[in-house]
C-alpha positions in Angstrom: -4.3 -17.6 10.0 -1.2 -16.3 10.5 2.2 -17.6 9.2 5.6 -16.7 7.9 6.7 -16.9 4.9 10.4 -17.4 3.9 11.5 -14.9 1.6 16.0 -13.8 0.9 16.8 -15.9 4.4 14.4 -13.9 6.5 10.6 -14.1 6.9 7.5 -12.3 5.8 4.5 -12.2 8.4 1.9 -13.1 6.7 -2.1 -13.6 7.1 -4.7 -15.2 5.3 -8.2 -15.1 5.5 -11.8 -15.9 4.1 -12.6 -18.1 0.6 -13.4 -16.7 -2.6 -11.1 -15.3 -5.0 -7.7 -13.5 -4.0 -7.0 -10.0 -3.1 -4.1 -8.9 -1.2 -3.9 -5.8 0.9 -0.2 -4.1 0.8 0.3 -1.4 3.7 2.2 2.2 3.5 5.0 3.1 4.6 5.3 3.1 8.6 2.3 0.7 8.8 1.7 -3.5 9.2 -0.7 -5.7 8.0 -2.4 -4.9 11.1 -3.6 -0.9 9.6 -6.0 -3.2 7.5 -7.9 -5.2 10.5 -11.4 -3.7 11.0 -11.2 -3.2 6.9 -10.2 -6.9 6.3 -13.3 -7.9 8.1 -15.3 -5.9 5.4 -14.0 -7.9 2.5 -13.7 -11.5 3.8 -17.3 -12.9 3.7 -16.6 -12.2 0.0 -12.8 -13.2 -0.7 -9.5 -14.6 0.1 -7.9 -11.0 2.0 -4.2 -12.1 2.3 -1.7 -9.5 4.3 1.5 -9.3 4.7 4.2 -7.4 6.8 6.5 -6.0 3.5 10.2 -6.3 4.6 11.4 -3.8 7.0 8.2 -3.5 8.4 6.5 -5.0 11.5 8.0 -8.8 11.8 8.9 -8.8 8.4 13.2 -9.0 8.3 15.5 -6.9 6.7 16.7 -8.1 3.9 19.0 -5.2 2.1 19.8 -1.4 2.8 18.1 -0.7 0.2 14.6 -2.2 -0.2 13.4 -1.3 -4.1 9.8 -1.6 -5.1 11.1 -4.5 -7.2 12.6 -6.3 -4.5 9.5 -6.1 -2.0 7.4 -7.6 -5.6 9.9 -10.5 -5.1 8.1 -10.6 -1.6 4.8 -10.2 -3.1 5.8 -13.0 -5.3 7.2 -15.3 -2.6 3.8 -15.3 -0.6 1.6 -15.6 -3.5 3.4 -19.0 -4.6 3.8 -19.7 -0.8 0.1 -19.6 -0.7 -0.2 -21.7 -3.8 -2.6 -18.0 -5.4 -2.2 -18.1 -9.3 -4.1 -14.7 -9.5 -5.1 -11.9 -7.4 -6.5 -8.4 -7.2 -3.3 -5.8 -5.6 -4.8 -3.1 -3.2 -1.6 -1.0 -2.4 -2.1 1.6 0.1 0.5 4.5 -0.4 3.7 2.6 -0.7 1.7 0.0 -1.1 0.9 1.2 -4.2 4.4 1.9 -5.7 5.0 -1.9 -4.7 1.4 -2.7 -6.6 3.0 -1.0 -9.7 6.2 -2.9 -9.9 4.7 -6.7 -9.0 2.9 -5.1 -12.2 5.4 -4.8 -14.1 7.4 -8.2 -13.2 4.4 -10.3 -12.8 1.5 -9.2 -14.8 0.2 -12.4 -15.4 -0.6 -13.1 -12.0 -2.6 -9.8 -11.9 -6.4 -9.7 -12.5 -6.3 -6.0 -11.5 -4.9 -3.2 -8.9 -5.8 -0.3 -6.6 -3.7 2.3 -6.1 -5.2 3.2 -2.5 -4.2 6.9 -1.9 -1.2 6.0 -4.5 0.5 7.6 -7.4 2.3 6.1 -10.7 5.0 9.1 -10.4 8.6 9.0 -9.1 9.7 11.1 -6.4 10.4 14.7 -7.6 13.7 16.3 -6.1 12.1 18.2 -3.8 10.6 14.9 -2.1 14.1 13.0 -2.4 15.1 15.6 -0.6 12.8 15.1 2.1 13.6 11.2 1.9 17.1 12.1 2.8 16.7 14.4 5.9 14.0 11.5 7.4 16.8 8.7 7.1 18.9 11.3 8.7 16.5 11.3 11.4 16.1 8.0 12.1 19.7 7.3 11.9 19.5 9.8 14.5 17.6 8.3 16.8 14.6 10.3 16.3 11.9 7.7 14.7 9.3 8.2 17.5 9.4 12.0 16.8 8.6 11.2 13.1 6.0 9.3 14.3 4.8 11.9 16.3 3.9 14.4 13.5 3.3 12.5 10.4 0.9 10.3 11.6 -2.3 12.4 12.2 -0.9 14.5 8.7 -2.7 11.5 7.3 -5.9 11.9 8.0 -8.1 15.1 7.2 -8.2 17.6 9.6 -11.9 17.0 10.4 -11.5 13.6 11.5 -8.4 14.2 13.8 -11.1 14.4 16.9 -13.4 11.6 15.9 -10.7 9.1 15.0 -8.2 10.0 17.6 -7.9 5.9 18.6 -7.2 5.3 15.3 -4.0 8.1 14.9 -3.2 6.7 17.7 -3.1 3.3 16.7 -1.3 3.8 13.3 1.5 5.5 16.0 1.7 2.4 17.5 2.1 0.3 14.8 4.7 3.0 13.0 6.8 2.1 16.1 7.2 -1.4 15.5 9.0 -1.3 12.3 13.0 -1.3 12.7 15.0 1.7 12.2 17.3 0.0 9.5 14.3 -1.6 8.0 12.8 2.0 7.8 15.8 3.3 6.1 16.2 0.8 3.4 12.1 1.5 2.8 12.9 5.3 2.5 15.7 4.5 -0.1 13.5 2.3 -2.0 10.6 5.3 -2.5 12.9 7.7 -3.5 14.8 5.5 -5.8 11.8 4.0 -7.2 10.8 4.8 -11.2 8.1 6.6 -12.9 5.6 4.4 -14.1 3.2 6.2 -16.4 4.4 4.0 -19.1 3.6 0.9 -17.0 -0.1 2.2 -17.1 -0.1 3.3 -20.4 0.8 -0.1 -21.9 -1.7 -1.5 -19.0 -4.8 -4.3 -20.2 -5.8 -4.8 -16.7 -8.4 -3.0 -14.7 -7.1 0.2 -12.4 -8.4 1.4 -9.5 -7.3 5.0 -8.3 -9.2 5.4 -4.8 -8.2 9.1 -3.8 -8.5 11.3 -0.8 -10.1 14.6 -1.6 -8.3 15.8 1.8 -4.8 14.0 1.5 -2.0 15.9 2.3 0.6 13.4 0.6 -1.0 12.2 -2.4 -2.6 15.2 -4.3 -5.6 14.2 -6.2 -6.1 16.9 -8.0 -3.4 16.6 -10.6 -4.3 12.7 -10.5 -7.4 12.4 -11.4 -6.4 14.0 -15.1 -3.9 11.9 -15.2 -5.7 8.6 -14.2 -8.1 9.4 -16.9 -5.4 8.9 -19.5 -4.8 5.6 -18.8 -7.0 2.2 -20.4 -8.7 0.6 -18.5 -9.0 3.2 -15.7 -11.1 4.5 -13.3 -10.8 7.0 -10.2 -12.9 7.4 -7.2 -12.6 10.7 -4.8 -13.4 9.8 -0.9 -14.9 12.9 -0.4 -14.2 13.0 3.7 -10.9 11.4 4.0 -7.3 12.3 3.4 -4.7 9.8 3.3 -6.5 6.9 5.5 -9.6 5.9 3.6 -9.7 2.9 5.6 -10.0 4.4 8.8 -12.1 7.8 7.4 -14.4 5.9 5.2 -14.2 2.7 5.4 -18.1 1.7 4.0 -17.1 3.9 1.1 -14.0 2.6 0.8 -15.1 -1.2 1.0 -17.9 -0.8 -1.4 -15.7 0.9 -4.2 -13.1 -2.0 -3.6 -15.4 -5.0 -3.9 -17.2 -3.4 -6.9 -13.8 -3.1 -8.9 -12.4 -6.6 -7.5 -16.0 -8.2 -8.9 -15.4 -6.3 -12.1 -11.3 -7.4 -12.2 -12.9 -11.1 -12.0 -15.4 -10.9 -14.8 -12.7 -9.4 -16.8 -10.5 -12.3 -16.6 -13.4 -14.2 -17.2 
């Protein structure tokens, strides 16, 4: 089913899926709900698989010129009470993942766990603000498309560009339909957004880091130290995919995911 949810006077696309306890899916940056279909169908003969369009992407409105992480866990927030969810497992893919950590941190009592899918806890360094201001630069420019062009297929490992050329080319597709304001006020969000190392220090719930070995935005190699630091932690390397598990290994990837959302359950328990 798919549906919209009002969220700041503008709407959140929204789709909901299967029985079973909750889990909600939260794209990247430059995707929609729709990056997760062939995965969602992996995951909904076991569980509720809600999606949604975060604002400033796909049909979802812009609501601000800036879109914090905070802001788009408001959303979060909105189509969980919408929905009438009181608890769910977060899977955040990339930025996904930054808007896992704040809904964390606002509302960790509607949490019974959270995936950082090819995510990190860190804030942007300056080097990578940097980069965040020369891409809204770009769009405001006019030049979207030829973002789209190059830093699609950067995530995905270079071995699986040939194979999974639909897919790059899909993920294009879908990078397309977001709105260039929409994509700006995502971009100052990211770069704006805090470090949240203390978050998961302080953290009861379980953690889910579900890395790339290949993924040329989200190093694991310095994360997979740090994830160990944290309670309740664990971290899984998908050994053949860079930054689109989903698409590289998606078996893998599905298997990992319904072991820890079982596990999230049991710990709520």
């Amino acid at each position: 089913m798919i549906k919209q949810v009002h969220f700041r006077n503008s709407a959140i696309r929204v789709s909901d899926e299967g029985t079973g306890e909750a889990v909600l899916l939260l794209h990247g940056y430059l995707e929609t709900l729709d990056i997760w279909n062939d995965f969602c169908d992996r995951l909904t003969s076991c569980y509720r698989v809600i999606r949604m369009d975060t604002p400033g992407h796909g049909q979802s409105g812009v609501v601000a010129d800036t879109h914090s992480m905070d802001m788009m866990a408001e959303a979060v927030e909105a189509v969980l009470q919408d929905l009438d969810i009181p608890r769910c497992v977060l899977v955040g893919h990339s930025m996904g993942g930054y808007v896992s950590l704040a809904y964390l941190a606002n509302f960790p009592k509607r949490l019974a766990g959270v995936c950082l899918f090819h995510s990190s806890p860190l804030a942007d360094d300056a080097k990578k603000k940097a980069a965040r201001d020369k891409e809204i630069r770009l769009v405001n420019d006019g030049k979207l498309s030829l973002i789209c062009h190059f830093s699609i297929p950067n995530g995905f490992a270079e071995d699986n560009l040939e194979t999974l050329a639909d897919k790059v080319t899909f993920a294009r597709e879908l990078a397309l339909l977001s709105p260039p304001d929409g994509v700006t006020a995502i971009l100052r969000g990211m770069r704006d957004r805090p470090d949240r190392q203390n978050l998961l220090r302080k953290n009861s719930l379980p953690l889910l880091f579900l890395l790339g070995k290949y993924d040329s935005y989200i190093n694991p190699e310095p994360l997979v130290p740090l994830a160990a630091s944290f309670p309740h932690s664990e971290t899984v390397v998908l050994e053949h995919s860079g930054h689109s598990g989903y698409f590289e290994e998606p078996e893998k990837s599905a298997e990992v995911l319904i072991t820890f959302i079982e596990k999230c359950y049991n710990h709520c328990e």
